[in-house]
N, C-alpha and C positions, 0 to 999 in steps of 0.2 A: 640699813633697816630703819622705816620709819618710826614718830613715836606712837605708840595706838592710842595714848590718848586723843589724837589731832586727826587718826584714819577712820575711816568709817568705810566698809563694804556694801556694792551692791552687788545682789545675784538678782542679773536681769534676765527680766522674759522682753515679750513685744509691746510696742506702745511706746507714747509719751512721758509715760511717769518713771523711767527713769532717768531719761534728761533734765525733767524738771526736777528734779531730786538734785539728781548734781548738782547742778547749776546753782540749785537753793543751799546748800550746804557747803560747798566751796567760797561762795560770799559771804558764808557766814566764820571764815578761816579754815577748817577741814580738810583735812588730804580724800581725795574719794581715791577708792581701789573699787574696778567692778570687771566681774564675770559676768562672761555674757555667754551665750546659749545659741549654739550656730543652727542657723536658720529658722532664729526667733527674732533677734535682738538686732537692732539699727546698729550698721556701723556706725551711724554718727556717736553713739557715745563714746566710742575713743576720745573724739575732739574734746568732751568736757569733764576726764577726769585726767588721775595721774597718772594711774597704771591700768592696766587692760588686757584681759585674758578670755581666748576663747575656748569653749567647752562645750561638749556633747549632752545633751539628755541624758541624765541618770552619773554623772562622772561627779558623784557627790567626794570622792578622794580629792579629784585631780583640785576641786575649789580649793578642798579645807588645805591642802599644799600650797598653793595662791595666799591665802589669807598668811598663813604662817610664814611663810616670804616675807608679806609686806606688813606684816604685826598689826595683824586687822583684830579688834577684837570685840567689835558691833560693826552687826551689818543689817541692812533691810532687805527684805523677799522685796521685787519688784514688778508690773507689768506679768502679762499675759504668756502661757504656754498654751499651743496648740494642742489640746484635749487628748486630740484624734491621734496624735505623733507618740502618745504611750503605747500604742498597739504597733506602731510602726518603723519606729526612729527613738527608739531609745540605747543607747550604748554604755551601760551602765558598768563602771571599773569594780574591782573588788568592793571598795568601800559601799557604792552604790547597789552592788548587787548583794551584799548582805542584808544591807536598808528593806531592798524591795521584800527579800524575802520574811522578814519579821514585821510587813505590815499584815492585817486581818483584810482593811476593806480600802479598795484602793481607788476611795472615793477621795475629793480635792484636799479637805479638812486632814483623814487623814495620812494622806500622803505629805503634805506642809509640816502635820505639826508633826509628824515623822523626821523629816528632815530639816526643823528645828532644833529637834531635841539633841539630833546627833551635832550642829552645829555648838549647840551649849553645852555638850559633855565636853567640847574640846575647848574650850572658855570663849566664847564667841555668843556674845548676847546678840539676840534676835527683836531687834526695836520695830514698832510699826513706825509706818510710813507717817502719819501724822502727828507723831511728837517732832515733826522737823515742818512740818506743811499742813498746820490746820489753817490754811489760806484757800484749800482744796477742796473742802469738806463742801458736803451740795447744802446749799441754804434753802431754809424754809420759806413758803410762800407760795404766787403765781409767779413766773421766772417773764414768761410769753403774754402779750398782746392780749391772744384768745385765752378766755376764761373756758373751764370745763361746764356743760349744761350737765341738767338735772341727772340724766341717763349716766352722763359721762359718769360724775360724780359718785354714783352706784356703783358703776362698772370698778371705778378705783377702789374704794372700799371691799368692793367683792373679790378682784384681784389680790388685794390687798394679803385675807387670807390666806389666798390659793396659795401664793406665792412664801407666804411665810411656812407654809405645810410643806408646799416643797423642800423649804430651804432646812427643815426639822430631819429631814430626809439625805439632808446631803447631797440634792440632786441637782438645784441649780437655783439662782437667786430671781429668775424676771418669769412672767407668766402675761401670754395676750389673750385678752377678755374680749366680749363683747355679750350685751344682753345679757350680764352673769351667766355664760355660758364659757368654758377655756378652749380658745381654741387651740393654742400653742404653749408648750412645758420647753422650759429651758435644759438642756442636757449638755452632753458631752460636745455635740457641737457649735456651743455658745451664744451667745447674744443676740449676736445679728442672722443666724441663722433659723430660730424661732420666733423673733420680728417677723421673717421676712414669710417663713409660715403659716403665723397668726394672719397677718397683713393677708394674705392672698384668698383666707377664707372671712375676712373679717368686713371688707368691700368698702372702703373709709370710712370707716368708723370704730376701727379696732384700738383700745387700750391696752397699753403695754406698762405694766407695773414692775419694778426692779427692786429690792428689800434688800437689807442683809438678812443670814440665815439666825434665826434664835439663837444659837451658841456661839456667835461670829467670833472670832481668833482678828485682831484689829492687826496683828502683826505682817496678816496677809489676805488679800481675795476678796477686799472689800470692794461693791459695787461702783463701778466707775461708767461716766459718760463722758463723752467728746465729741467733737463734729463731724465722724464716725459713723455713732448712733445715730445720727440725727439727718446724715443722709440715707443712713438705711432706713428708717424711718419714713423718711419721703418715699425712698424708692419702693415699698409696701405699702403707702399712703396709706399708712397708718393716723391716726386721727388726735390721741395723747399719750405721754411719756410721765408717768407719774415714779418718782423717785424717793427713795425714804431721806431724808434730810439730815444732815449732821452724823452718820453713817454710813455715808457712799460718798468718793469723790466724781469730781466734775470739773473738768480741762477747758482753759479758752470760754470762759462763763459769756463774755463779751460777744464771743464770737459765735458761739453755741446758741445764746438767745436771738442774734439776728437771724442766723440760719433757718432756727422753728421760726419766725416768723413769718421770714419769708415764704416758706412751704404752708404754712398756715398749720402748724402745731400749736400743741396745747403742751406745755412743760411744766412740769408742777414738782415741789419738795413738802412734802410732806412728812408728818408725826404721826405715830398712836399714840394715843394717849392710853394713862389709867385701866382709862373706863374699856379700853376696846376700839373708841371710837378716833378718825383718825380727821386731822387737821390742816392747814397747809393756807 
C-alpha cells in the first residue's frame, strides 16, 4: 500500500487533460492512481501513471475500492463524459445507484458535486485540476493574427450574456451568435455539436462564446479548448472563438493559435469586468 501522502487520484473522462495532469504531477514526485471510464478515456493513460483501473459509468463503489487499495486520498475529476451515454450506457453498482437515486436534478453540476460529496465522506478530497496546472488556464487578450471587427465585438459581448444565462441554468457553457441573434445553445450534446449548429446557420461569420457557469465548482467542468475546437470550428467556418480567460483551460496554446490562424479565426480571452462590461 502506497503513502497518500505522495498518491493522488484521477477519475478520468475523455481528452487530454488527463495525461497532462499525469504527467504534470508525476514530475513533480507523486504517485498518480487513475480510473478510467471504458469507452471514454484513452488507453494511453495507462503509460503515464502507476496504477490503472477500468470502470463503467455510474460504478461510483467499484472507484472508491480502487482508491482505498492504493490509499488515494485526493484525487481530481478529469476530461469529458459523453453526455448522451447517461441515457444509454450507464452501469451504475450499488454504491452508484443509490447516488443516482438521491440526486434532484440530473444536470452536470449536480451530478459532480453529487459524486464529490460521496468521494469526501469517505475521506477523499476532491482538488481542482488547477491547483497542480495553472499553466492551463486561457490567457487574456487577442491569442490570433485576426482581431474581431466592430460587429464581431458586439456579437461577443452579446453572446457573452447569452451564454452566462445559460450557464445560470445549468445547461451548458458556449452559445453561437451572430447579428445578436442565438443561433446555437450548448446542451447535452456538447461543444462541438452546437458549433457545428450555429456554424451552418451562421454562413461565416458565426461567434462562438464559451464562459464558465456563474456558480462554477473549479473542482470540475470547467471550459476547455484544444485543437479539437478549432478544427470544428473550421469545419463550420465559423468566424470567432471568444473564451472567458483565467476560468477555462486551453491545451497546446502553441499549436491552437497557429491552427486559427491558419483557418483564419478570430480567438480571443477575454474578462468581465465590474461594471458588466467585458475586455480581452
Amino acid at each position: 500500500m502506497a503513502d497518500s501522502l505522495s498518491t493522488i487520484g484521477i477519475i478520468a473522462g475523455s481528452g487530454q487533460l488527463p495525461l497532462l495532469f499525469a504527467r504534470a504531477v508525476r514530475r513533480q514526485g507523486r504517485r498518480v492512481v487513475a480510473v478510467a471510464h471504458e469507452g471514454e478515456t484513452s488507453p494511453d493513460l495507462a503509460q503515464e501513471v502507476d496504477a490503472f483501473y477500468w470502470v463503467k459509468l455510474g460504478q461510483l463503489g467499484k472507484i472508491l475500492k480502487h482508491f482505498k487499495q492504493e490509499a488515494v486520498r485526493e484525487t481530481v475529476l478529469l476530461g469529458s463524459i459523453n453526455k448522451v451515454n447517461i441515457f444509454r450506457d450507464v452501469r451504475p453498482d450499488l454504491r452508484g445507484l443509490s447516488l443516482w437515486g438521491k440526486i434532484d436534478s440530473r444536470q452536470d453540476d449536480a451530478i459532480l458535486r453529487a459524486v464529490a460529496g460521496e468521494l469526501e465522506k469517505d475521506g477523499i478530497r476532491v482538488a481542482p485540476s488547477t491547483e497542480y496546472l495553472p499553466e492551463l488556464l486561457f490567457p487574456q487578450g487577442i491569442l490570433s493574427k485576426k482581431k474581431p471587427d466592430r460587429g464581431q465585438a458586439e456579437d461577443i459581448r452579446f453572446g457573452w450574456r447569452m451564454a452566462r444565462a445559460v450557464g445560470e441554468l445549468d445547461i451548458g457553457q458556449c452559445v453561437v451568435v451572430r447579428n445578436r441573434t442565438v443561433l446555437a445553445v450548448e446542451a447535452i450534446e456538447g461543444t462541438d455539436a452546437a458549433i457545428r449548429r450555429g456554424g451552418s446557420l451562421g454562413r461565416d461569420n458565426a461567434v462562438v462564446v464559451k464562459v464558465k457557469k456563474p456558480n462554477q465548482d473549479f473542482r470540475f467542468d470547467l471550459p476547455a479548448v484544444g485543437l479539437t475546437t478549432i478544427a470544428t470550428l473550421a469545419e463550420a467556418k465559423a468566424a470567432v472563438l471568444a473564451v472567458e480567460a483565467g476560468h477555462s483551460l486551453l491545451f497546446d496554446q502553441e499549436a491552437v493559435v497557429a491552427a486559427a490562424d491558419k483557418a483564419g479565426l478570430v480567438v480571443v480571452g477575454a474578462r468581465e469586468n465590474p461594471d458588466g462590461s467585458i475586455s480581452y
